[in-house]
N, CA, C and O atoms as a GROMACS GRO file, in nm:
protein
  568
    1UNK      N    1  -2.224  -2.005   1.181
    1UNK     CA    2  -2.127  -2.069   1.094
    1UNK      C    3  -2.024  -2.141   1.180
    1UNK      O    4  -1.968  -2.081   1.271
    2UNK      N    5  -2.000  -2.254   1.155
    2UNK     CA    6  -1.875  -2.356   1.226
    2UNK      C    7  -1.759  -2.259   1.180
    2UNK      O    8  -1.749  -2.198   1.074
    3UNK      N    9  -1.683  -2.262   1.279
    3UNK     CA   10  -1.553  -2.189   1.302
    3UNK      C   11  -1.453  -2.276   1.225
    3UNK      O   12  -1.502  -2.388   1.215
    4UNK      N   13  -1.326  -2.269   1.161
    4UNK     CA   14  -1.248  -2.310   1.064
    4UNK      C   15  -1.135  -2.321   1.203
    4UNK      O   16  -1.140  -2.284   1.320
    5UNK      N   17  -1.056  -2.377   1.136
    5UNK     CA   18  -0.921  -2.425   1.241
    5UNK      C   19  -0.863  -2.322   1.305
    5UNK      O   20  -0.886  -2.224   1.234
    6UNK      N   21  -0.803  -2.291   1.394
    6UNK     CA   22  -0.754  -2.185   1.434
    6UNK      C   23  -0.589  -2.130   1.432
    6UNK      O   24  -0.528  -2.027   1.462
    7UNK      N   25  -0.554  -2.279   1.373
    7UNK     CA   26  -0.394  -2.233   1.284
    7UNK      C   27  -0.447  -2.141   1.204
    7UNK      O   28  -0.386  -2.034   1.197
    8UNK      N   29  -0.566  -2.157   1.129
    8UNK     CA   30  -0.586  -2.124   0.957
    8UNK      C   31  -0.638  -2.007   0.993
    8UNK      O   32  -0.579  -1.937   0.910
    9UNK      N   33  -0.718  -1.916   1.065
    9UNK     CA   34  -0.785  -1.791   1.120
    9UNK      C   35  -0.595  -1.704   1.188
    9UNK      O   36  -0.556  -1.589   1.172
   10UNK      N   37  -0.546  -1.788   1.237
   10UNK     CA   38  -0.402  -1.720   1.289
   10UNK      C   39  -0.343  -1.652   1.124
   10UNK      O   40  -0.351  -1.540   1.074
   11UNK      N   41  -0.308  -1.725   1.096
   11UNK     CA   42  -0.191  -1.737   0.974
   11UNK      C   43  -0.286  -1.611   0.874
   11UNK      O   44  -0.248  -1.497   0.848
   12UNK      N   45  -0.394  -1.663   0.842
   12UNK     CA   46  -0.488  -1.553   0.752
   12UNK      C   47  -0.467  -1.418   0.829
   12UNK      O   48  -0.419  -1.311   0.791
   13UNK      N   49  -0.510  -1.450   0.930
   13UNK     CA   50  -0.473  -1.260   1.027
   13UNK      C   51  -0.350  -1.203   1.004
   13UNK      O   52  -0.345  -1.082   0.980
   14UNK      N   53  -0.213  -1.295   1.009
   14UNK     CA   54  -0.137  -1.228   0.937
   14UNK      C   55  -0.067  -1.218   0.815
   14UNK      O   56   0.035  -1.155   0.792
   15UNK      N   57  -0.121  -1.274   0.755
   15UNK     CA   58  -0.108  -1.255   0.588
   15UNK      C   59  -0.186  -1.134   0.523
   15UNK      O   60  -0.148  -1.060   0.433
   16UNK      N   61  -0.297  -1.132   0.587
   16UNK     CA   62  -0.408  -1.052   0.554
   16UNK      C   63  -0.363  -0.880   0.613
   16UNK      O   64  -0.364  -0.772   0.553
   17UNK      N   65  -0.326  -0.913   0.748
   17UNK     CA   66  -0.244  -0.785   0.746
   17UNK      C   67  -0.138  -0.719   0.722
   17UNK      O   68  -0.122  -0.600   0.746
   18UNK      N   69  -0.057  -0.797   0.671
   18UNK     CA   70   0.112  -0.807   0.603
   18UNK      C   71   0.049  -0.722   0.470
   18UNK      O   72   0.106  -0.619   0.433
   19UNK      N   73  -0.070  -0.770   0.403
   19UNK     CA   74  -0.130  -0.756   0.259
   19UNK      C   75  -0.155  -0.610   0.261
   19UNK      O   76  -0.113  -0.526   0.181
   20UNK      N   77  -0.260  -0.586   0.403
   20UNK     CA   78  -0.300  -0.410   0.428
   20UNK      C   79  -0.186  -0.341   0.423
   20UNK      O   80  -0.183  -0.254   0.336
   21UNK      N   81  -0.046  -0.362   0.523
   21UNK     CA   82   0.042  -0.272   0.501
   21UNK      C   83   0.128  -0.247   0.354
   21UNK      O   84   0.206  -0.154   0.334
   22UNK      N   85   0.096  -0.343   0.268
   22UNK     CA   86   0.134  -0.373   0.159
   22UNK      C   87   0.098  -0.292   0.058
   22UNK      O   88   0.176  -0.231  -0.015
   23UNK      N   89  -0.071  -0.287   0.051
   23UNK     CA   90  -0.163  -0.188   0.016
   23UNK      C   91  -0.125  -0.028   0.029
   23UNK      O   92  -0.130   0.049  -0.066
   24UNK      N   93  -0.094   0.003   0.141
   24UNK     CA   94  -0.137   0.103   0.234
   24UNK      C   95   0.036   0.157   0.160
   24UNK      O   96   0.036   0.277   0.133
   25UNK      N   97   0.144   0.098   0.134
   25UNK     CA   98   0.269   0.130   0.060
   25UNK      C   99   0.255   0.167  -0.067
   25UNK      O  100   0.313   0.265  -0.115
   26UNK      N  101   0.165   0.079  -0.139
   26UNK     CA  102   0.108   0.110  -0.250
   26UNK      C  103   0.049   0.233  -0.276
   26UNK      O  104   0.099   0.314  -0.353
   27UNK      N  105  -0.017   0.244  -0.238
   27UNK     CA  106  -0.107   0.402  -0.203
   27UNK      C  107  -0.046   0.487  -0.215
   27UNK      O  108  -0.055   0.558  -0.315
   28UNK      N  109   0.057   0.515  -0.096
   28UNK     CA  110   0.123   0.618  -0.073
   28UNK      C  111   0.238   0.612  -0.212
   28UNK      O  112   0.240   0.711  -0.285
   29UNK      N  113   0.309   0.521  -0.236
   29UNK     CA  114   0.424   0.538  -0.315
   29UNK      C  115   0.332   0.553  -0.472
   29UNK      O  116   0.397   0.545  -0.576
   30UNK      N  117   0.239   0.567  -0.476
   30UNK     CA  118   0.195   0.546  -0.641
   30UNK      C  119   0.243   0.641  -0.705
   30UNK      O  120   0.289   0.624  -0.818
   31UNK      N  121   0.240   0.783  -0.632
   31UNK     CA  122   0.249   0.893  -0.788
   31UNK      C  123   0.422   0.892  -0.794
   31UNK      O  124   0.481   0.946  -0.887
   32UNK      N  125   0.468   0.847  -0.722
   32UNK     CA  126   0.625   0.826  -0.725
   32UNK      C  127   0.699   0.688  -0.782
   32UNK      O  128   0.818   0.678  -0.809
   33UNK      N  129   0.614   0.603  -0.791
   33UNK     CA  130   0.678   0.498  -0.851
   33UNK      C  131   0.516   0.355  -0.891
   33UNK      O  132   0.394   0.365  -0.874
   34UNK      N  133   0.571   0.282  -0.927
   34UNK     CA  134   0.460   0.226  -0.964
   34UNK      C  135   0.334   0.181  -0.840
   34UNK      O  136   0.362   0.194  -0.721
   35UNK      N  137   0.219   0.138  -0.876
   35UNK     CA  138   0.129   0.170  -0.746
   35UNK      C  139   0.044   0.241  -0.798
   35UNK      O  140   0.031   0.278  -0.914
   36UNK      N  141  -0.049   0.270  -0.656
   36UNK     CA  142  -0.130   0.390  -0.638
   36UNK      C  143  -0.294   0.341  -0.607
   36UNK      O  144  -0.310   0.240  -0.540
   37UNK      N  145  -0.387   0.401  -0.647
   37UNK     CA  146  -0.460   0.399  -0.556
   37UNK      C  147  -0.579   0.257  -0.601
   37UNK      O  148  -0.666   0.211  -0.527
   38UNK      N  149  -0.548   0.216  -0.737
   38UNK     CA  150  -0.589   0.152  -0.817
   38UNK      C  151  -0.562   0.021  -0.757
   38UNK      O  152  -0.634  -0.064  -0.705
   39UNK      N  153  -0.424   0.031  -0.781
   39UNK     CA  154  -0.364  -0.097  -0.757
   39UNK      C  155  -0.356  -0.136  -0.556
   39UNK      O  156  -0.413  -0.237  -0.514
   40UNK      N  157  -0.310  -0.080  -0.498
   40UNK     CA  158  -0.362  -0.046  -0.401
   40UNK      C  159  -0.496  -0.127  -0.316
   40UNK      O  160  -0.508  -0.215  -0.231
   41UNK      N  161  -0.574  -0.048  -0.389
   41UNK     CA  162  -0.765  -0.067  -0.352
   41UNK      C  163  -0.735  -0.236  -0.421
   41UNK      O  164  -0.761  -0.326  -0.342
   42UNK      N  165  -0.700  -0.265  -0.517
   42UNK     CA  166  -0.720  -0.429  -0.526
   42UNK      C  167  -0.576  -0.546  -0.423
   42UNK      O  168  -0.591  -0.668  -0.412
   43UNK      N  169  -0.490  -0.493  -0.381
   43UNK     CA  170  -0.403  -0.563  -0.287
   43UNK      C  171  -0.500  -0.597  -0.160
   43UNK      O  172  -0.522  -0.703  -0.102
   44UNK      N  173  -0.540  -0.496  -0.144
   44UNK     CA  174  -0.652  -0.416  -0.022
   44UNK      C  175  -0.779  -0.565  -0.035
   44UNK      O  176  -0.776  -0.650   0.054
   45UNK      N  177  -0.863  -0.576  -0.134
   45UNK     CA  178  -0.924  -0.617  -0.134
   45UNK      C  179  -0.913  -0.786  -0.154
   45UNK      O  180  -1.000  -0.871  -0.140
   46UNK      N  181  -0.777  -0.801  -0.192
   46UNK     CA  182  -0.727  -0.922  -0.192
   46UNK      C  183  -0.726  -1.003  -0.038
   46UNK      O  184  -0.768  -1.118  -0.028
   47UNK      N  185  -0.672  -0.925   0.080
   47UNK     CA  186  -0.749  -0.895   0.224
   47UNK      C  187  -0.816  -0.960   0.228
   47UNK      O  188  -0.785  -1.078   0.244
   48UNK      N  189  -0.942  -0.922   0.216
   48UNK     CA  190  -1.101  -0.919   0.214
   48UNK      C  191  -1.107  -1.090   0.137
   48UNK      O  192  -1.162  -1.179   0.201
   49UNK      N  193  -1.050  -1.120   0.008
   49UNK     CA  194  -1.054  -1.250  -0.001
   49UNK      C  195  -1.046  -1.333   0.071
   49UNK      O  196  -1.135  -1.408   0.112
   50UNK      N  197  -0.900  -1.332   0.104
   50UNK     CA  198  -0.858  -1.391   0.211
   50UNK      C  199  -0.918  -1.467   0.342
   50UNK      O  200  -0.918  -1.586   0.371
   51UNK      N  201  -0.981  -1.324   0.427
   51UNK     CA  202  -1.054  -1.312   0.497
   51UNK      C  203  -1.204  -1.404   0.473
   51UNK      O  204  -1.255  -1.465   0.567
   52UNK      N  205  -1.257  -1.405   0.349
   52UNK     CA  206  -1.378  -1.436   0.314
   52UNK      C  207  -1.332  -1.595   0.296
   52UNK      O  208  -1.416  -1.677   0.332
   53UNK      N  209  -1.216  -1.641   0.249
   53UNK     CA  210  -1.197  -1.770   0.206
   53UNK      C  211  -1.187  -1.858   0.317
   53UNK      O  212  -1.209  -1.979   0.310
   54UNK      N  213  -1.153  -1.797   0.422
   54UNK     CA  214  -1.130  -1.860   0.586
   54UNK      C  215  -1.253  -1.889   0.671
   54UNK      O  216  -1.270  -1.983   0.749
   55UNK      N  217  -1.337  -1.786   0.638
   55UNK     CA  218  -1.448  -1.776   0.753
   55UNK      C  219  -1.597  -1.706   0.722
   55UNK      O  220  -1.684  -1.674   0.803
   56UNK      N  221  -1.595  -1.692   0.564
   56UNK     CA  222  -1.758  -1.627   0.505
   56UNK      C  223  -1.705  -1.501   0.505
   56UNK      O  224  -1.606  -1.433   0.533
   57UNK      N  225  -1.826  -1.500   0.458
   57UNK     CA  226  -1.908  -1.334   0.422
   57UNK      C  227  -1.962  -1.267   0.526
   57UNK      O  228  -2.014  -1.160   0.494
   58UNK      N  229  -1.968  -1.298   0.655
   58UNK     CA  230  -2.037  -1.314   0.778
   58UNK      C  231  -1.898  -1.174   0.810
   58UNK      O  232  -1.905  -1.052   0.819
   59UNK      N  233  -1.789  -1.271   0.819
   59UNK     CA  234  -1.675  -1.229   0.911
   59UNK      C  235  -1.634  -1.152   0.860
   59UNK      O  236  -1.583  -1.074   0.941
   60UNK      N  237  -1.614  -1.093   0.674
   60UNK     CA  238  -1.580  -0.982   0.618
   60UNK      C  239  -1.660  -0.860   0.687
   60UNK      O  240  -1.607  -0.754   0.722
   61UNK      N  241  -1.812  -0.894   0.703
   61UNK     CA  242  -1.882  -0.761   0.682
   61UNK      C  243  -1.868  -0.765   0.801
   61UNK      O  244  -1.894  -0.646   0.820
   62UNK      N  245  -1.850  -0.800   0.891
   62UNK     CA  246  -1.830  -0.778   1.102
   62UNK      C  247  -1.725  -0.728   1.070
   62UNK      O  248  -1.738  -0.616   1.120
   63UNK      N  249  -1.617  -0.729   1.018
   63UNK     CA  250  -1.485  -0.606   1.004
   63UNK      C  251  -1.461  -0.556   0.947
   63UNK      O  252  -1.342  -0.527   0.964
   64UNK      N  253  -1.513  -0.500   0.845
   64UNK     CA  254  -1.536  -0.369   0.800
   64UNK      C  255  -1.672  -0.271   0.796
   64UNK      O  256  -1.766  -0.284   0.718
   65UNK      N  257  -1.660  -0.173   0.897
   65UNK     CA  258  -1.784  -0.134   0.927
   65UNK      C  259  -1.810  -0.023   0.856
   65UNK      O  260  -1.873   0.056   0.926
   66UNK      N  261  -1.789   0.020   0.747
   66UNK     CA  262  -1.840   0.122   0.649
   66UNK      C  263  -1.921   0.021   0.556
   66UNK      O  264  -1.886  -0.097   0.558
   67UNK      N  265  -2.018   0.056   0.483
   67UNK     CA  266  -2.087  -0.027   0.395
   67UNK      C  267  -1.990  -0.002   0.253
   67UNK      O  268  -1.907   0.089   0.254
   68UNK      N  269  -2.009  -0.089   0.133
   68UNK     CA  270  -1.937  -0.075   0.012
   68UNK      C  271  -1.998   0.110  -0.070
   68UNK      O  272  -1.954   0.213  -0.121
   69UNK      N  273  -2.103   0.051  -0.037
   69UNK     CA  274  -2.127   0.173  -0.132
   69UNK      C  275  -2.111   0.304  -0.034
   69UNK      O  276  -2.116   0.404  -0.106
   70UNK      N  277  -2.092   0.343   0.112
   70UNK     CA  278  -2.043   0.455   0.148
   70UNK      C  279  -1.891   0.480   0.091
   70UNK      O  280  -1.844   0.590   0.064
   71UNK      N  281  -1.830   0.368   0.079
   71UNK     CA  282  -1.676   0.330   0.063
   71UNK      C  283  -1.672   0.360  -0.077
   71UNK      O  284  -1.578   0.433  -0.106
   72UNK      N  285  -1.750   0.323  -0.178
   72UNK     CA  286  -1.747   0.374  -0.310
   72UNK      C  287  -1.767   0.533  -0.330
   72UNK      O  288  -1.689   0.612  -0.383
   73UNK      N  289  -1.887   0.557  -0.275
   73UNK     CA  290  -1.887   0.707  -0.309
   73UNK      C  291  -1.826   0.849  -0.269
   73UNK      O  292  -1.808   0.961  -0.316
   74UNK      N  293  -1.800   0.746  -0.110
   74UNK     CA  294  -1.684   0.843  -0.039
   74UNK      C  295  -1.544   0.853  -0.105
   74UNK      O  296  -1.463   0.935  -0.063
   75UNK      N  297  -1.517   0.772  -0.204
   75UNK     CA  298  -1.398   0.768  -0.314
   75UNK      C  299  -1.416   0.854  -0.437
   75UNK      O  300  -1.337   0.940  -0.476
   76UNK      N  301  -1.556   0.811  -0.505
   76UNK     CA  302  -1.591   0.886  -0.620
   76UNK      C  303  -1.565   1.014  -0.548
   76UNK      O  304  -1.447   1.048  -0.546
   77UNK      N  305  -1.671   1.109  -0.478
   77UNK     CA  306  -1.677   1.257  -0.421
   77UNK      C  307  -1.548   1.290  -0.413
   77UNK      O  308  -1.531   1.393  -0.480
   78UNK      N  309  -1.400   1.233  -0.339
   78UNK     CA  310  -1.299   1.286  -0.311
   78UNK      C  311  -1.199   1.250  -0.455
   78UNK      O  312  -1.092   1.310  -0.450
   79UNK      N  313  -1.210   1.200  -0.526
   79UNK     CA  314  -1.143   1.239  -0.650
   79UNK      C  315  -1.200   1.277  -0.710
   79UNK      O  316  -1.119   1.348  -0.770
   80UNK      N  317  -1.337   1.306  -0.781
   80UNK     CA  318  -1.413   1.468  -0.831
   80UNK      C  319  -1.408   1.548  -0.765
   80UNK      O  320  -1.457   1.644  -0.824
   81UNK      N  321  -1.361   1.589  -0.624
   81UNK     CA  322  -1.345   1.666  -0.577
   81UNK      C  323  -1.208   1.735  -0.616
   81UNK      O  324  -1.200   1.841  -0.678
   82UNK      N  325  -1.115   1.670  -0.574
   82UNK     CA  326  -0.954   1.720  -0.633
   82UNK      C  327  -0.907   1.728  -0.763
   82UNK      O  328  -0.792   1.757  -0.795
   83UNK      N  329  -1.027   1.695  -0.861
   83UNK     CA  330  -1.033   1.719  -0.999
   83UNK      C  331  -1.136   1.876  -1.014
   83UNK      O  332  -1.156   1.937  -1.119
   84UNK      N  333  -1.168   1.897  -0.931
   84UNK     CA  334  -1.277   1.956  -0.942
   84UNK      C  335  -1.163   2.086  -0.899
   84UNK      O  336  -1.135   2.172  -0.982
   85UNK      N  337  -1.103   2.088  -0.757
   85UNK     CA  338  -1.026   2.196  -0.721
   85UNK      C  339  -0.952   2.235  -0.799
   85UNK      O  340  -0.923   2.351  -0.768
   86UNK      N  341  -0.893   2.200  -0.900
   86UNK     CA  342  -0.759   2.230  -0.996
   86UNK      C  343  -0.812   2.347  -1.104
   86UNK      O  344  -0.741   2.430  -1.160
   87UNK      N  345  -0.995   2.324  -1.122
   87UNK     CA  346  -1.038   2.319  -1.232
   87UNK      C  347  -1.093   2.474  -1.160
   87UNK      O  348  -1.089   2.568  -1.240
   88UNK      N  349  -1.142   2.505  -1.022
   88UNK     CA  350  -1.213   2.621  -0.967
   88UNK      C  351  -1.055   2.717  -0.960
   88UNK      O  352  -1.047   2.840  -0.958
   89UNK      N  353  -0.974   2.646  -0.959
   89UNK     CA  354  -0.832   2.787  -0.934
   89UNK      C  355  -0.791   2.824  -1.110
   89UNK      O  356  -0.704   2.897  -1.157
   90UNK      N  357  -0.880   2.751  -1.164
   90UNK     CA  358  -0.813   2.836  -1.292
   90UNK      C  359  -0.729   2.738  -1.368
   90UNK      O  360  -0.667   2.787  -1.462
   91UNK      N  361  -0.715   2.609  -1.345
   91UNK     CA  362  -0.645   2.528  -1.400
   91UNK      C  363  -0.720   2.405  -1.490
   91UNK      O  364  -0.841   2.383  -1.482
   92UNK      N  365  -0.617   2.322  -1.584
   92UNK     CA  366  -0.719   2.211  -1.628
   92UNK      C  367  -0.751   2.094  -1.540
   92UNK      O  368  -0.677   2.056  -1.450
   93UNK      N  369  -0.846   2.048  -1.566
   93UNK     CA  370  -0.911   1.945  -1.470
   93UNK      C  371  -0.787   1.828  -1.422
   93UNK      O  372  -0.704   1.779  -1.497
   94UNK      N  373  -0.801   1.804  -1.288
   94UNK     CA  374  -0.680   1.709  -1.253
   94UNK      C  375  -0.538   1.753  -1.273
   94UNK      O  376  -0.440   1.681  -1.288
   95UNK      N  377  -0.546   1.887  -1.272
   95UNK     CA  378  -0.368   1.954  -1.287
   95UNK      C  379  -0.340   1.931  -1.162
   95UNK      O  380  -0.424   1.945  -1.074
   96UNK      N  381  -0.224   1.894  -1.142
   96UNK     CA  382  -0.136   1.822  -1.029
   96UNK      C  383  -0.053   1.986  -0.944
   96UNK      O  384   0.005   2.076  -1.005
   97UNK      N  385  -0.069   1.979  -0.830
   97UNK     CA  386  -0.012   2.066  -0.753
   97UNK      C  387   0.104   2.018  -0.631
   97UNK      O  388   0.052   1.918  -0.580
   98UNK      N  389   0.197   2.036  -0.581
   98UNK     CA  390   0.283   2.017  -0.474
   98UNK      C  391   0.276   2.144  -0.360
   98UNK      O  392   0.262   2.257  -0.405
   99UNK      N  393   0.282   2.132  -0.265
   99UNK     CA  394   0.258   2.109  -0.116
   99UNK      C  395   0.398   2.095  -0.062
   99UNK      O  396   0.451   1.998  -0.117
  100UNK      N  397   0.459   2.138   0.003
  100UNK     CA  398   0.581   2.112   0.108
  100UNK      C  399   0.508   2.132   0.239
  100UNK      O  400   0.454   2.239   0.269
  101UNK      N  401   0.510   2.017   0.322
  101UNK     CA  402   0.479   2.030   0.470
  101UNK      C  403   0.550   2.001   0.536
  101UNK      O  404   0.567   1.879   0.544
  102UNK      N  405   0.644   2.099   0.632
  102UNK     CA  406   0.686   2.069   0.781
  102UNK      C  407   0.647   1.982   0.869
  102UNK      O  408   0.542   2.010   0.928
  103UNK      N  409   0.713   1.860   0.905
  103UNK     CA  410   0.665   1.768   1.008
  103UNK      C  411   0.786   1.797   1.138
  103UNK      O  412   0.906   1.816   1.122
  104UNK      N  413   0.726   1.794   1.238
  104UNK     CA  414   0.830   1.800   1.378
  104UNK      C  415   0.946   1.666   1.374
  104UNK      O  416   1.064   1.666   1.409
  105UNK      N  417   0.883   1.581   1.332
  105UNK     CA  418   0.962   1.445   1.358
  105UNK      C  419   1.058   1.410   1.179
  105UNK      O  420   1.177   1.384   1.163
  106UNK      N  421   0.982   1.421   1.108
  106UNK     CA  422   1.030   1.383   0.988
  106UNK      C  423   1.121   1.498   0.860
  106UNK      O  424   1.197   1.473   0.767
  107UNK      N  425   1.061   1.634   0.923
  107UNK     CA  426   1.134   1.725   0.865
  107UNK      C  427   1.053   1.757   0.745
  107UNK      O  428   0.943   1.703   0.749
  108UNK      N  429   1.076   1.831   0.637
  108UNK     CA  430   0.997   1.866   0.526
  108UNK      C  431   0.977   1.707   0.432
  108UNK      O  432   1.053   1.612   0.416
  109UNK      N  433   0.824   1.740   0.378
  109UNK     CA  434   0.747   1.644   0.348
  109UNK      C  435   0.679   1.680   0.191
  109UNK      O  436   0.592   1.767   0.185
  110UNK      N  437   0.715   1.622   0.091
  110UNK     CA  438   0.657   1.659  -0.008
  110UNK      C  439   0.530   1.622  -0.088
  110UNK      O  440   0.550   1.521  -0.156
  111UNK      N  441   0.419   1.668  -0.100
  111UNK     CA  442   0.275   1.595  -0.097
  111UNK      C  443   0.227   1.670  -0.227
  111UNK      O  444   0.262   1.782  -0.264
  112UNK      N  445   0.120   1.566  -0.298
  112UNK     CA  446   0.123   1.622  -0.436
  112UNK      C  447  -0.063   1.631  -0.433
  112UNK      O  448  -0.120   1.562  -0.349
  113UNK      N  449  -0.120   1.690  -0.497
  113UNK     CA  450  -0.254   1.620  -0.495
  113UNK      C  451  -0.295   1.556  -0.578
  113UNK      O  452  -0.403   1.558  -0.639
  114UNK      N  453  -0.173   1.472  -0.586
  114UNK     CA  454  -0.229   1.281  -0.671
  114UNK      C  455  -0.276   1.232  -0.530
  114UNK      O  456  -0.388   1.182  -0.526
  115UNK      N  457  -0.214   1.238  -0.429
  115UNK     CA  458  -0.238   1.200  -0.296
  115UNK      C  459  -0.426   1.136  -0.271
  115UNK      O  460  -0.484   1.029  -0.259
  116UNK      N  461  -0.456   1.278  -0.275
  116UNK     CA  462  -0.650   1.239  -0.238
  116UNK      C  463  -0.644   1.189  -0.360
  116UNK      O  464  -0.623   1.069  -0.373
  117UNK      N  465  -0.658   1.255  -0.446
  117UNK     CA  466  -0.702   1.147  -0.568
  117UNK      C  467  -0.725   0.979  -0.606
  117UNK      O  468  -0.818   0.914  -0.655
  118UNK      N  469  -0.554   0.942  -0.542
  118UNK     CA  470  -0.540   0.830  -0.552
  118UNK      C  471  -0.621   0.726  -0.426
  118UNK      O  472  -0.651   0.608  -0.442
  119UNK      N  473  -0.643   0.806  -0.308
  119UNK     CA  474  -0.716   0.767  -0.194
  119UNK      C  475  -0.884   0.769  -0.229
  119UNK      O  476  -0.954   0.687  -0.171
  120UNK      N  477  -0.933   0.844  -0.304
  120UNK     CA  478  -1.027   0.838  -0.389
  120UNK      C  479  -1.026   0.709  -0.447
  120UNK      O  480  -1.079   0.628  -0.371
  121UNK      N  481  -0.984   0.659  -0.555
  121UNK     CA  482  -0.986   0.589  -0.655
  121UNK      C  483  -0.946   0.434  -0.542
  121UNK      O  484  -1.007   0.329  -0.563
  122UNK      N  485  -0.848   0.439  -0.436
  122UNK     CA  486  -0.876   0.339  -0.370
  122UNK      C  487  -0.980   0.278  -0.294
  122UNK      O  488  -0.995   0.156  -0.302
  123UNK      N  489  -1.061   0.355  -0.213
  123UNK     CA  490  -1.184   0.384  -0.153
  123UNK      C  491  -1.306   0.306  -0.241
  123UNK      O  492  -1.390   0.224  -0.205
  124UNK      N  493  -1.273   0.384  -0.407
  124UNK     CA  494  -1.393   0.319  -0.489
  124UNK      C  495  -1.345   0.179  -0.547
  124UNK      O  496  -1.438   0.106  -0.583
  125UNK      N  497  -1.225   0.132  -0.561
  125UNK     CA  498  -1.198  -0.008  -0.580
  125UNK      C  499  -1.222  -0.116  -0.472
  125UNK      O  500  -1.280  -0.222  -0.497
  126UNK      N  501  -1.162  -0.076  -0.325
  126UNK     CA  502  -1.196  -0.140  -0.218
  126UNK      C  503  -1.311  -0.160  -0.185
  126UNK      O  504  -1.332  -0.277  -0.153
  127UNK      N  505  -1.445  -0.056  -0.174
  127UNK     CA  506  -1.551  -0.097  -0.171
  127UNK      C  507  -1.587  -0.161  -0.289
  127UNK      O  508  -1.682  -0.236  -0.268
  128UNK      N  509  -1.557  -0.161  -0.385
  128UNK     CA  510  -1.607  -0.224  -0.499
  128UNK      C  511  -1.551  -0.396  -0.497
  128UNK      O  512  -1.644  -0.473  -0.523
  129UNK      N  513  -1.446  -0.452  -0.477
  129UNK     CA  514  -1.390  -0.534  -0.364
  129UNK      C  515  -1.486  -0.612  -0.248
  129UNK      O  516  -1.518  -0.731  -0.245
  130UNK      N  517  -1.518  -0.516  -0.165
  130UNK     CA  518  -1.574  -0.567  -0.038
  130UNK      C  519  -1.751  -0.635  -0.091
  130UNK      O  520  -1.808  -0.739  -0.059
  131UNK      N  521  -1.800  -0.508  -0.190
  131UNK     CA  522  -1.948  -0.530  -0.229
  131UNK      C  523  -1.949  -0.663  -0.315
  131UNK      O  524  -2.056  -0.723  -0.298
  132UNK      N  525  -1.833  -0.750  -0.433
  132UNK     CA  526  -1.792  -0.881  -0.474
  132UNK      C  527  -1.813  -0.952  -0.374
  132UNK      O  528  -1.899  -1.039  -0.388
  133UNK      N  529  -1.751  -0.941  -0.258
  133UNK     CA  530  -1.717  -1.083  -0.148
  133UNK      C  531  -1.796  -1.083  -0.105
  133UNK      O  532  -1.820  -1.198  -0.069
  134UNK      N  533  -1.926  -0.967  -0.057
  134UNK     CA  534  -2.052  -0.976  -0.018
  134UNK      C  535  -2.138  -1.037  -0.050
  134UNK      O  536  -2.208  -1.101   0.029
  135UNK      N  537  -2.155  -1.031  -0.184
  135UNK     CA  538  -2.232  -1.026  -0.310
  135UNK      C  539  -2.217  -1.238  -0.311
  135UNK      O  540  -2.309  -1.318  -0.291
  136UNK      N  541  -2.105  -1.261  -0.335
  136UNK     CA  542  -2.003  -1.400  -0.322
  136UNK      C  543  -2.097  -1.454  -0.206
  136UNK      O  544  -2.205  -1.513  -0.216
  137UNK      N  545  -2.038  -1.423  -0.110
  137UNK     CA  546  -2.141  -1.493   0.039
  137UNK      C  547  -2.251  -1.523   0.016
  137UNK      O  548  -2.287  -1.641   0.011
  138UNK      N  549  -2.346  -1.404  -0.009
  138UNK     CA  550  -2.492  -1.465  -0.060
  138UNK      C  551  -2.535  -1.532  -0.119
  138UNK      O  552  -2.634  -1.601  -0.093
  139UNK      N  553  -2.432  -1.528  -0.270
  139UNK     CA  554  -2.476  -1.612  -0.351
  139UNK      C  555  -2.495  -1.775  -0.309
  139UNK      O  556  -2.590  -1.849  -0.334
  140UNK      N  557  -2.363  -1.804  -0.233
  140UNK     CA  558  -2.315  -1.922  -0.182
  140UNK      C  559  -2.444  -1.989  -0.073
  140UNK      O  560  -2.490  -2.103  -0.074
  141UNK      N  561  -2.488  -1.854   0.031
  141UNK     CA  562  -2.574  -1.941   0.088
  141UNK      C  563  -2.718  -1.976  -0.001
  141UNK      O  564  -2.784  -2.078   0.020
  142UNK      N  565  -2.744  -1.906  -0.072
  142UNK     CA  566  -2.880  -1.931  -0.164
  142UNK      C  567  -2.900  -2.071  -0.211
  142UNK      O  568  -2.998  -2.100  -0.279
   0.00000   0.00000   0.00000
């Protein structure tokens, strides 16, 4: 594939990663304020547009080296999983628990298990995301 300008590959690299840390805020702040893993997994994959709109389908799948569907199911498993734990201690499915963790640097840390959940549900949007722009590429060269 002919290479695109290299202002336009600069500027995308950091927009595209301005977008991940953007994401990656999302994530974390969801069960506390709006966000989460939903919204998140599509900032995330907005990325991946980005990325795809600059330089193919070629250059998405050379940087991200998990396939979509490991990325999907490794999402599904870990939020049936933390739906699943609530449900083996005796609780209803997806009952929410808190966690206080000691950090050396940051001091006490309060963690809920919306946490995996929501990392779950990002996992299966992002690959679901990445497997579109894939999907997109091919079509295009056909």
């Amino acid at each position: 594939m002919i290479r695109g300008s290299i202002l336009l590959d600069t500027v995308i690299d950091l927009v595209a990663r301005a977008v991940l840390v953007f994401a990656l805020f999302l994530l974390l702040s969801g069960h506390n304020a709006p966000g989460g893993g939903f919204v998140g997994g599509l900032v995330a994959g907005s990325a991946l547009l980005l990325r795809f709109l600059a330089s193919g389908a070629e250059e998405v799948e050379g940087r991200v080296t998990p396939s979509p569907e490991a990325l999907m199911s490794t999402g599904l498993a870990l939020a049936a999983l933390t739906g699943g734990w609530s449900w083996l201690a005796g609780e209803p499915f997806l009952s929410n628990s808190f966690l206080n963790v000691e950090l050396p640097l940051l001091g006490t840390v309060k963690t809920t298990s919306a946490l995996p959940f929501d990392v779950g549900v990002f996992l299966v949007v992002f690959g679901a995301c990445l497997a579109i722009v894939i999907s997109l590429g091919r079509e295009r060269l056909t």
